[in-house]
C-alpha positions in Angstrom: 27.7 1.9 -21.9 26.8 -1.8 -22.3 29.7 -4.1 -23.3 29.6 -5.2 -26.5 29.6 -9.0 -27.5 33.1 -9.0 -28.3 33.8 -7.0 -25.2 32.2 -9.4 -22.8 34.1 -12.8 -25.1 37.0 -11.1 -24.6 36.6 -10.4 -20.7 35.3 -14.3 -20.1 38.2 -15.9 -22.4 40.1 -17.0 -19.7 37.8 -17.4 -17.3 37.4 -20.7 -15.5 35.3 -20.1 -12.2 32.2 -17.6 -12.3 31.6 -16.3 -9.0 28.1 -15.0 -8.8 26.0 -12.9 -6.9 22.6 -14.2 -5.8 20.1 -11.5 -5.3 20.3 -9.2 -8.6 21.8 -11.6 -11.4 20.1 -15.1 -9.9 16.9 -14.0 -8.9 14.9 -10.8 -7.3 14.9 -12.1 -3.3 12.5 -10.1 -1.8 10.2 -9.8 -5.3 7.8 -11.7 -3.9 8.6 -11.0 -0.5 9.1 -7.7 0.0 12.3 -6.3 1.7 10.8 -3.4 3.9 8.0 -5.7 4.9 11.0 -8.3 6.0 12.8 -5.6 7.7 9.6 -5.1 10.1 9.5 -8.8 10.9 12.7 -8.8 12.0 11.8 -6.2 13.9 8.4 -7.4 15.2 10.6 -10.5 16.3 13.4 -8.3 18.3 10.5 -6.7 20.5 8.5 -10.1 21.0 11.4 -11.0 22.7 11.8 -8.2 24.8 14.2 -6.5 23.6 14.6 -2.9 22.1 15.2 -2.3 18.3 18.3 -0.1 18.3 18.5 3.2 17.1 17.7 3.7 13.3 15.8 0.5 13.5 12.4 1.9 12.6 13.4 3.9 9.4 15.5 0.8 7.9 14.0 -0.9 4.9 16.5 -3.0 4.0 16.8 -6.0 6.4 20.8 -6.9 5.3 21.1 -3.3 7.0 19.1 -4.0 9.8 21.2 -7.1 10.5 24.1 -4.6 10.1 22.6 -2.0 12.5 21.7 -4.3 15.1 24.9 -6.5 15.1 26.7 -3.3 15.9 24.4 -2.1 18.8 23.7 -5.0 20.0 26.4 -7.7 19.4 24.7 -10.1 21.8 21.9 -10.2 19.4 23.7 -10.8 16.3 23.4 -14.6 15.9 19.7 -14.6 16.9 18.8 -11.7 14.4 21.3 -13.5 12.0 18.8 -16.6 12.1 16.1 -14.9 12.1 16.4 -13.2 8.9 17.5 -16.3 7.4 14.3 -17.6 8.0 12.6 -15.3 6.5 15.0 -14.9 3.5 14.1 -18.7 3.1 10.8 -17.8 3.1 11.4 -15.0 0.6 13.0 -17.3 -2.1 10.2 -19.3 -2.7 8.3 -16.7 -4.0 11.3 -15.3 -5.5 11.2 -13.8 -9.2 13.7 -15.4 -11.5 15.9 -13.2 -13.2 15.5 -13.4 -17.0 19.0 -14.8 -18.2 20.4 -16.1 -14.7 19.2 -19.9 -14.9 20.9 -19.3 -18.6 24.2 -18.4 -17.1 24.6 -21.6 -14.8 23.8 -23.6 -17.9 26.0 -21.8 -20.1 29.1 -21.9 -17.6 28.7 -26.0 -17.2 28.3 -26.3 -20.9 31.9 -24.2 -21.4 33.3 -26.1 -18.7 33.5 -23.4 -16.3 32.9 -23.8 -12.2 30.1 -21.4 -11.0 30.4 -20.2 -6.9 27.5 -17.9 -5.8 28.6 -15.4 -3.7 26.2 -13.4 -1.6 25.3 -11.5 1.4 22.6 -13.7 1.0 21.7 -16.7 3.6 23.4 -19.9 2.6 20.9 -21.9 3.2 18.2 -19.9 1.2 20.5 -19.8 -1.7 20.7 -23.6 -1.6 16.5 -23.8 -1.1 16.4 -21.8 -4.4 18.5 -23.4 -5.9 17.2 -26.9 -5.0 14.0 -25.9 -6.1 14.9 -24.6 -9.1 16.9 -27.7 -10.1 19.6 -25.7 -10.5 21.8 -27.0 -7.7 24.2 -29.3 -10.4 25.4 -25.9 -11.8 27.0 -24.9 -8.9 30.2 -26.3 -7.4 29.5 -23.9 -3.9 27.6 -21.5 -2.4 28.8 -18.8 -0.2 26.5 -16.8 1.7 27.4 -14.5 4.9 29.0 -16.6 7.5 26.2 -17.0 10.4 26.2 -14.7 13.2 29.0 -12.2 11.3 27.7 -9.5 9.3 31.1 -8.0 8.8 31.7 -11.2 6.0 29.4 -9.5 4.0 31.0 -7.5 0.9 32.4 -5.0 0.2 34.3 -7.8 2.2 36.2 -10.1 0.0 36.2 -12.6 2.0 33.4 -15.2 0.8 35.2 -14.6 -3.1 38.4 -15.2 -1.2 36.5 -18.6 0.4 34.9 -19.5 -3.5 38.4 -19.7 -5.2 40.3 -21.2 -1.9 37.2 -23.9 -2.4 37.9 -24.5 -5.9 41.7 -24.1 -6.2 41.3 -21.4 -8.2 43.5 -17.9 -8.5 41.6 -14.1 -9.5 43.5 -14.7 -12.6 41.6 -17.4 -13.9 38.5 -15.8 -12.1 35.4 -13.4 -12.5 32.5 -12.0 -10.4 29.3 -11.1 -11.8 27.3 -8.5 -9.3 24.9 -5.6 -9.8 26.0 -3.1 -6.5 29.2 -1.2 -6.2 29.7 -3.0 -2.9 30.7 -6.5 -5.8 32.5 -4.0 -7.2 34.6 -3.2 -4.2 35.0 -6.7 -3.3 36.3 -8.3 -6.6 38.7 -5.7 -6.5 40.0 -6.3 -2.9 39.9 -10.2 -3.6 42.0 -9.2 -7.5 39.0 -10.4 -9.3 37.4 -8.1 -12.0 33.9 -8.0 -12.2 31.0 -7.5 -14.9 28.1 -5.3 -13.7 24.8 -6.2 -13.7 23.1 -2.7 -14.5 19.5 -4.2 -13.8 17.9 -0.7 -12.9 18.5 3.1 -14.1 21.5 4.6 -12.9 23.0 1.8 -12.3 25.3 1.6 -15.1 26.7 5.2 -13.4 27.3 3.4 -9.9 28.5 0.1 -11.5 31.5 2.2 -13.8 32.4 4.4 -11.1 33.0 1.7 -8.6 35.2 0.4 -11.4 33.3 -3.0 -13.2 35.5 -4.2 -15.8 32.3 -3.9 -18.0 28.8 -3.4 -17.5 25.7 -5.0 -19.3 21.7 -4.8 -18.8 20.8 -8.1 -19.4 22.0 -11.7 -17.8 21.5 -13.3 -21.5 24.1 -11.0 -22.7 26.6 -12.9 -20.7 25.2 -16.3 -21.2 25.6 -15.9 -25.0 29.3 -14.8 -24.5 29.8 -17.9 -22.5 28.8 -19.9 -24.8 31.4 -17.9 -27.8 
């Protein structure tokens, strides 16, 4: 079930840092771009260079996955296919689609006071050419994307929302997350931080509750009008 206004005022009173997912309640990465057409670049690149896609390679569609797959097969290849795909994510974000209500969030957050950290599994340095681009890059006080050449800092990890509030000086308590996979579910919860779900697609809403999101809502200008309360 959607959170209710007063829900979602109540869940942001005492918040002072957003942390805030990239890809989902920012913008649609590979919208433009698609994901399965990335995974097969990454792919294309492996085998230009000689080497053999590992096992599974061929049927993944999802190229944070694929970074997954191959870091474990084939750790020697990790920072390459790390750089790789941040190349192309890059590429992706400029013809990313905007999520309706994101931009409204960063705006809402500075005008409350509020410190905004995306957190993603994301590239950093695609984040920050969205961003840039966008003219959204005042909003945020840091971005966090995987660490290069280690997949394992992805979440469910908590360790880039541990890195946003060690950046900021700021404790879970005074913190939230704002994601739309279970995986920001998991990880706000290993770092102590609760976390709204972004339920952007069907079935959602199911995944985002059972993982345990503090509440759930279907729309970004939901929570930009509670930040603003």
């Amino acid at each position: 079930m959607t959170a209710t206004p007063q829900q979602l005022a109540d869940v942001l009173r005492p918040v002072k840092h957003v942390l805030l997912d990239f890809d989902g309640p920012v913008c649609s990465v590979f919208a433009g771009l698609p994901a399965p057409g990335v995974a097969r670049r990454l792919r294309e690149g492996l085998l230009a260079t000689g080497e053999k896609a590992p096992a599974g390679a061929e049927e993944e569609s999802d190229p944070l996955a694929l970074l997954r797959l191959v870091s474990e097969a084939r750790p020697d290849l990790t920072d390459s296919t790390d750089a790789a795909l941040a190349a192309l994510e890059t590429e992706a974000v400029r013809v990313a689609h905007p999520t309706p209500g994101g931009e409204s969030v960063l705006r809402a957050s500075a005008r409350s006071g509020r410190l905004v950290s995306v957190v993603s599994n994301n590239a950093g340095a695609a984040i920050e050419t969205y961003l840039a681009e966008h003219g959204l890059g005042d909003y945020v006080v840091g971005v966090f994307g995987r660490s290069p050449g280690d997949p394992s800092s992805m979440k469910p990890n908590p360790r880039l929302l541990l890195e946003a509030m060690k950046a900021a000086g700021t404790g879970p308590e005074h913190c939230i997350f704002i994601g739309d996979a279970a995986r920001d579910v998991e990880a706000g919860e290993a770092a102590g931080v609760p976390t709204i779900g972004y339920a952007n697609k069907p079935g959602k809403d199911v995944k985002l509750a059972g993982a345990g999101a503090v509440v759930i809502v279907d729309s970004m200008e939901l929570i930009a009008d509670a930040l603003a309360r």
